[in-house]
ZADREN-554903 format. One record per residue (C-alpha): x, y, z. Coordinates in steps of 0.1 Angstrom, whole numbers, plus 5000, padded with zeros to 4 digits. Example, Ala and Ser with C-alpha at 12.3 -4.5 7.8 and 13.67 -1.06 7.14 Angstrom:
# ZADREN-554903
512349555078
513749895071
# end
This chain:
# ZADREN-554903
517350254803
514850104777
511250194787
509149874800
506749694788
503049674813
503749674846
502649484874
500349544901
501249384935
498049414960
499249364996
496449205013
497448985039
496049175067
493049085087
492349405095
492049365133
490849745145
487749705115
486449405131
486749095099
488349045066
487949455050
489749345018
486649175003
483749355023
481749494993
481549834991
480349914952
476549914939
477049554922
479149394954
482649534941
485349534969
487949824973
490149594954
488049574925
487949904921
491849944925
492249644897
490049844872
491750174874
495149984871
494149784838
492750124825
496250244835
498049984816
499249744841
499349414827
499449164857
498449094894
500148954923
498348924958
499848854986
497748715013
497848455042
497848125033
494948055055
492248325036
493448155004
490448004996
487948265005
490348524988
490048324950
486548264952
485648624961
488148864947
490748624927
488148454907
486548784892
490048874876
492048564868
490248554829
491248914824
494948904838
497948714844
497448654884
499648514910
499648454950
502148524972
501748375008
503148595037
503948395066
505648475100
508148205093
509748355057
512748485071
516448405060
517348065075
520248235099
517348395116
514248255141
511348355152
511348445185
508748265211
505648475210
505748615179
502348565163
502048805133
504348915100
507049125095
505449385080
505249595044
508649545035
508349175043
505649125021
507049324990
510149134992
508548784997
507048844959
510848824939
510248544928
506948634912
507848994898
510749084872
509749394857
508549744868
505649704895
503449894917
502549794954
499449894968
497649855005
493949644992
491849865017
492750225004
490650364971
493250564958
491550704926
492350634891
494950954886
497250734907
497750464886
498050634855
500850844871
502550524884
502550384851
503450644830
506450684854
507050294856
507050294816
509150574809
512350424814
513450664846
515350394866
514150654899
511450474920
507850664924
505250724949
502050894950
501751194975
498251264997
497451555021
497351425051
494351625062
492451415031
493251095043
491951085082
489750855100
486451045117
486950735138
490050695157
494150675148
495650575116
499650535102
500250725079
503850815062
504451205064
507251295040
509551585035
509751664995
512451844974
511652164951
512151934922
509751684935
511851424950
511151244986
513351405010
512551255039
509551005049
508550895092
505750615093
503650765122
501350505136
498550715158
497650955138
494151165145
492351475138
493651755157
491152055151
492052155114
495351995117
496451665133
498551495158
500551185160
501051055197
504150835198
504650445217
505950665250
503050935250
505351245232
502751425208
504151555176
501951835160
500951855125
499352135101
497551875083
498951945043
501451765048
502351555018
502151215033
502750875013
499550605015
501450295003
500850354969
504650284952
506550264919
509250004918
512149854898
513249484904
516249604917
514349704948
514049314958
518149314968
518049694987
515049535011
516549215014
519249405031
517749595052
515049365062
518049145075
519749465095
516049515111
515949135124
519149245139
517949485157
514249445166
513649045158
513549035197
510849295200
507349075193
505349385178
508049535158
507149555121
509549665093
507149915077
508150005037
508050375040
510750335069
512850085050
512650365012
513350705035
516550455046
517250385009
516950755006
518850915034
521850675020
521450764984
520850424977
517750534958
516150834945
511950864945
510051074926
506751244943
503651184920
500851414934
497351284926
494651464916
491951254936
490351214969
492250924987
489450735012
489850385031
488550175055
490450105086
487650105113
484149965104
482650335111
484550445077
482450175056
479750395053
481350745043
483650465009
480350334999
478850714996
482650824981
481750534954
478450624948
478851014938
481850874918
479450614899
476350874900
479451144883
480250884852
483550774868
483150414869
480350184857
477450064879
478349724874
482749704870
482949394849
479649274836
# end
């Protein structure tokens, strides 16, 4: 496989962010207004990436350019992608009630039509640190035709302030991803954790596990494997109005059937995020020692 030229950066960003209380994606958090997501775009063109794609709901498009679009659309190729409940092949419908998206393997697959070469997908609320990216793109430009993610310890990536989801994973000696499970209530447990499942069971964890944050290496080969199995998840749980088709579920499938092979890239840095408006506080502090340290500029693009 001929090694790529600069990948792309997809920035899934569509959520409200219902448990922080208002639109988190472009709540500033940096000492000259920057959002999460500037931060992410900086470390990524650093890294080499050579293009953005958001995808957001139609409905925040205009707040979303002026506020985050606007600062980046001079530097980089950008393009939106709209997720919407409705963007589901024609031989299926929405059921009656249904009131939000699919999920994170909706939205990476809505984007086909926007992305042809090697890409990275990203959550816009999580700081991942700039070891990340350059990981992801050295793997995306190498010519490896595996897909890549970037491994976290789960202990390191915990809200002080209630549940998270996190995807705990299962890697090989060689550094491959074994296994992944998308846990959705996950909390501090004493000096490990806990993840209490939709019928109350309690699964208990040490709390180093290696656990995946949603930060991914592609190829654009991906777009057919989770067209598929999108479709076989609208067969089975279209009916349920809260099910979601999560994308570490839908790569551990791809996995498990050999259908693709992803290589663990452990980062270096302190991952932190904001899910719950407490967390705000603790990011800006987390930005500030890495500005006061010579990390990152006080000002990202004056």
């Amino acid at each position: 496989m001929t090694p790529a030229s600069s990948p792309t950066l997809l920035v899934l960003a569509a959520g409200m962010g219902s448990r922080y209380g208002g639109l988190k994606q472009i709540d500033p958090v940096g000492p000259a207004g920057e959002t999460i997501i500037d931060y992410s775009i900086f470390d990524a063109l650093r890294a080499g990436f050579g293009k953005l794609v958001f995808v957001i709901r139609k409905d925040i498009e205009q707040q979303f350019r002026e506020i985050v679009g606007a600062r980046f659309e001079k530097r980089v190729a950008v393009e939106y992608v709209f997720q919407s409940l409705e963007d589901i092949p024609s031989r299926f419908t929405v059921p009656a009630g249904r009131t939000k998206p699919w999920g994170t393997t909706q939205a990476i697959l809505i984007c086909a039509n926007a992305i042809h070469e090697p890409f990275a997908a990203i959550n816009a609320d999580d700081f991942y640190g700039a070891d990340g990216y350059r990981s992801l793109a050295g793997h995306l430009t190498s010519g490896s035709p595996d897909y890549s993610m970037v491994g976290f310890v789960l202990r390191n990536t915990l809200s002080d302030f209630g549940a998270v989801a996190r995807g705990v994973c299962q890697v090989t000696d060689d550094g491959y991803l074994k296994h992944i499970v998308e846990l959705t209530k996950v909390e501090r447990d004493g000096n490990g954790a806990r993840n209490t499942d939709a019928n109350g069971a309690v699964t208990r964890l040490s709390g180093d596990e290696p656990v995946s944050m949603n930060m991914w290496g592609f190829m654009p080969q991906i777009f057919d494997q989770l067209r598929a199995r999108f479709e076989r998840f609208l067969e089975a749980s279209a009916a349920d109005l809260k099910a979601e088709c999560y994308i570490p579920n839908t790569v551990g499938e791809l996995v498990r059937s050999r259908e693709a092979r992803v290589k663990v890239l452990r980062s270096r840095d302190s991952w932190f995020g904001v899910t719950y408006r407490e967390d705000r506080p603790r990011v800006v502090e987390s930005i500030r020692r890495l500005v006061a340290k010579g990390l990152y500029p006080e000002s990202l693009w004056s």
